[in-house]
N, C-alpha and C positions, 0 to 999 in steps of 0.2 A: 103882717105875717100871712095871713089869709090870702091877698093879691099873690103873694113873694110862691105860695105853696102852689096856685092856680098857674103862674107863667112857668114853675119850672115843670108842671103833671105836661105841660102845651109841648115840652121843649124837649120832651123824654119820648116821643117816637118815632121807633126808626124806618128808615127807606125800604118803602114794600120791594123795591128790585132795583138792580140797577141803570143808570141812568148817567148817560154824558152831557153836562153844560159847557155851555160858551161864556165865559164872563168877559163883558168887553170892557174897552180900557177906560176910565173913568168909572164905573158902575159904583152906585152908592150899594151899601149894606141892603138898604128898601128893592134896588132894582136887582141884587143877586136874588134876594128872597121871592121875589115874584121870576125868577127865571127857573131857580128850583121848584116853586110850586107849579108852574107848567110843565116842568121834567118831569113831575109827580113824586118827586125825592123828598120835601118836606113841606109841610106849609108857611109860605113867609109869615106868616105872623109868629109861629114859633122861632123860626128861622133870626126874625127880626130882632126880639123880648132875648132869645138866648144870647147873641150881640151884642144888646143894648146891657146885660146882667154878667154876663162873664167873658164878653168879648176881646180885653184889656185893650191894650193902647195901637196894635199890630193889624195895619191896614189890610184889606182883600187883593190878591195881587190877579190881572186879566190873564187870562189863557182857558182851554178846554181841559177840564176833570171829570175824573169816572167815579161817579157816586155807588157805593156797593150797596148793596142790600143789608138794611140791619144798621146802616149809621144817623147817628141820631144829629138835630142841630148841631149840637158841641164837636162832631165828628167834621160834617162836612164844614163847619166855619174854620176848623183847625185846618182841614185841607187847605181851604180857599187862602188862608192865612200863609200854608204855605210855601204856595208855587209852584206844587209838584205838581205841574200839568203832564198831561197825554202828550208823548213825545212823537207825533207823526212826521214822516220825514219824507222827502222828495230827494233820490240821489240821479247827481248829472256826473257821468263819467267825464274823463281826460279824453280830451278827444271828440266827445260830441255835437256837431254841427247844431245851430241855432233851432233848424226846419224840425229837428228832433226833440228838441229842450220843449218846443212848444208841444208838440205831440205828446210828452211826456203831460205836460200841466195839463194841456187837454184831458187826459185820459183819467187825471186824479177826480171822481166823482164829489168829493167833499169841497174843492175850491170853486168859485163860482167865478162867473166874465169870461167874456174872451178876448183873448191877446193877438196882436200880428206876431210876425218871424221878430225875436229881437235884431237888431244887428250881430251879424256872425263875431264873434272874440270880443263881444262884451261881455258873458257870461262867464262865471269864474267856477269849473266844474271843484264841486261839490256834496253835501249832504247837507236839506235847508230842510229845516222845522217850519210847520204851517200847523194853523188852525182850522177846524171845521169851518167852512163858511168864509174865510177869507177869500182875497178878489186874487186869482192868478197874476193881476196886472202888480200887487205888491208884493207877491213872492220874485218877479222877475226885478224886481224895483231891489229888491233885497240882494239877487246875483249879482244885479250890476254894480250896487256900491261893494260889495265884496272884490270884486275884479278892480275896481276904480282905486280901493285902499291896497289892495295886497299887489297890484303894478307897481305905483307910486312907491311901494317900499322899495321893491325891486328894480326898479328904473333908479333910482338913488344907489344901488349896489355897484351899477354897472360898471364894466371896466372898458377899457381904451380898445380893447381886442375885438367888442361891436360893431357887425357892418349895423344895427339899427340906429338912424339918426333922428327915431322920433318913436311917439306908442304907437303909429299904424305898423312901418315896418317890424318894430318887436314884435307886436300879438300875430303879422301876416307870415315871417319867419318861424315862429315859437310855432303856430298851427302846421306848417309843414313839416316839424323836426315831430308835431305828438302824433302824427300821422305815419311816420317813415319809421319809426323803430318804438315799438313796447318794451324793448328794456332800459329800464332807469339808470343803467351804469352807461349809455350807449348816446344817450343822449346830449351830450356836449361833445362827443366825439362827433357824432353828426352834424350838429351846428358849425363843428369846426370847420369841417368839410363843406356846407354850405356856406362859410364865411369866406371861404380860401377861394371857392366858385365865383363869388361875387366880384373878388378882391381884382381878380385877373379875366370879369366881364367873359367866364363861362355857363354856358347854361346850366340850370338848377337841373331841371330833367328830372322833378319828383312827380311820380306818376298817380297821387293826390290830388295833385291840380288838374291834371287831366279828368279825372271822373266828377272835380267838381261842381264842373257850371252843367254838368249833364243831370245828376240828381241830389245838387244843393248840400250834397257831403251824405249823404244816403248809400248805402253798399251797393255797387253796381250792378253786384250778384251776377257777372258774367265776366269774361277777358275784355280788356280794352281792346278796341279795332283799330286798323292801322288808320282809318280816315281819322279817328280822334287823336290818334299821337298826334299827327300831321297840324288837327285843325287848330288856326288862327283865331285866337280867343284873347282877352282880359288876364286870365287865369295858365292859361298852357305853358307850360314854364321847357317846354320840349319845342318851341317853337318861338318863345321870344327868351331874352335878354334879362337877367334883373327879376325882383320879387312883382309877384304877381298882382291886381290890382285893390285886394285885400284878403284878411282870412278867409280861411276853406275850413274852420273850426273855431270850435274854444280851447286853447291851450288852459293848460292847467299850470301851477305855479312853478313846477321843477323847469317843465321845457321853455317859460319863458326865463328863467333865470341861464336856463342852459347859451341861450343865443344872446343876454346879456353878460354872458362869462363864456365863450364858446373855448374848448378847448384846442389851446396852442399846441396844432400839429400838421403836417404837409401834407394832409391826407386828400385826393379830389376824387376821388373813387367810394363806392361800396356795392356790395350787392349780400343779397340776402345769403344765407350758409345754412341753411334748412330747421334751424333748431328756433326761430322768433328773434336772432340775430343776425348781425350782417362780417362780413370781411371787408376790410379798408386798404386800399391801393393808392400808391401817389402816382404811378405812371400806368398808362392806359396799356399798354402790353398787361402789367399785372392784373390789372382789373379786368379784362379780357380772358385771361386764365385763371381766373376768380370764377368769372359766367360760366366758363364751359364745365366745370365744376358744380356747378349751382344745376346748370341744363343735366347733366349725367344725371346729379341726384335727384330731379324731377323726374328721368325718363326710370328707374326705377323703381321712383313709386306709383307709377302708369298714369301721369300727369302730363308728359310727354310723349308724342311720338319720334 
């Protein structure tokens, strides 16, 4: 009874302040307790006796916790027990080119390594949980099977109406449709158009492709020049035939499923209508009188002269 009274006086005091650990994956009860007493959250030996006495059967599960001030052993092993880690998060937009996903990990202080450019359209934009201290190179390891599972579902959807005959041209199609229209109702209408383009070997003419090999999907932050409409690239889709030599993004899941189901209609036209949508024309007179419509409402709001 004397031992029994001495382990639990050990095991009754609480965290002078707060304090974040890292429990990694395999860690016995012995090495969580020596990571809290380096936090200065409790000392493993209480840590340990409190475990070993009232711990019951309910393993420590790895991730990062915020130890508050004032919890005692039995507090933070119920934590650890259970699972409520510090939810940090890295979000990658639709749409985001590869050169920026890395800049992004780059810039998160808490992950550590550095990464090259992934390949453009293996990233699967998202919101990704990390830990303090993990390696960048397994957060990127984490978008790409995300991309790798949720294609593969998608790629299995697809219908007959696909000009894609494999995953390069889905994810290189899918990146010019999350590029050419932000609204989500617009986008299989788009593809549609881009499929009907193909279908009868006319140019795609998405002006994406143009500013991509110039700053790797980076905002051009200026008008495109006529030497670049013109120029003879991989990419220019104003200038060659057919999908371009690969993504200019990471599509996200809607717009790849949109160019795996593209919407049946006769549309080979659009252009922008001022509001973050576009107007869709089958014959080039209309689409013509579409532009000079789009041109008015530019010189209006002193965009044009």
């Amino acid at each position: 009874m004397a031992m029994m009274a001495l382990l639990l006086a050990a095991c009754s005091g609480g965290a002078p302040r707060d304090a974040e650990v890292v429990i990694p994956p395999g860690a016995s009860i012995a090495r969580a307790g020596e990571i809290l007493e380096q936090a200065g959250a409790v000392s493993a030996a209480s840590f340990r006796n409190h475990a070993r006495l009232f711990g019951g059967g309910d393993p420590i599960k790895p991730g990062e916790y915020r130890i508050k001030k004032g919890m005692d052993a039995g507090d933070i092993l119920s934590l650890l027990q259970s699972g409520k880690t510090i939810q940090r998060l890295v979000m990658i937009p639709e749409g985001m080119p590869s050169i920026m996903v890395r800049d992004r990990l780059m810039a998160e202080p808490r992950l550590k390594g550095d990464i090259p450019v992934p390949a453009e359209g293996s990233i699967l934009p998202d919101s990704y949980a990390f830990t303090t201290g993990e390696t960048r190179a397994a957060v990127v390891a984490r978008m790409q099977a995300a991309m790798d599972k949720a294609f593969a579902e998608l790629w299995a959807k697809r219908t007959p109406r696909t000009a894609a005959k494999d995953r390069g041209e889905a994810l290189t199609l899918a990146s010019i449709v999350e590029k050419e229209t932000s609204v989500p109702s617009e986008r299989r209408t788009v593809a549609g158009v881009y499929t009907n383009r193909l279908a009868v070997g006319m140019k795609l003419q998405a002006d994406p492709t143009i500013i991509y090999p110039i700053t790797k999907g980076k905002p051009l932050g200026r008008r495109i020049l006529r030497s670049e409409i013109l120029a003879v690239n991989d990419y220019n889709t104003y200038s060659m035939i057919g999908l371009p030599k690969g993504p200019i993004a990471n599509p996200g899941k809607a717009s790849i499923a949109a160019v795996l189901d593209p919407e049946a209609n006769d549309y080979l036209y659009f252009v922008a209508k001022g509001d973050g949508g576009h107007i869709f024309a089958r014959t080039l007179a209309e689409h013509n009188a579409n532009v000079q419509k789009w041109y008015a409402l530019r010189r209006e709001r002193g965009e044009m002269e």
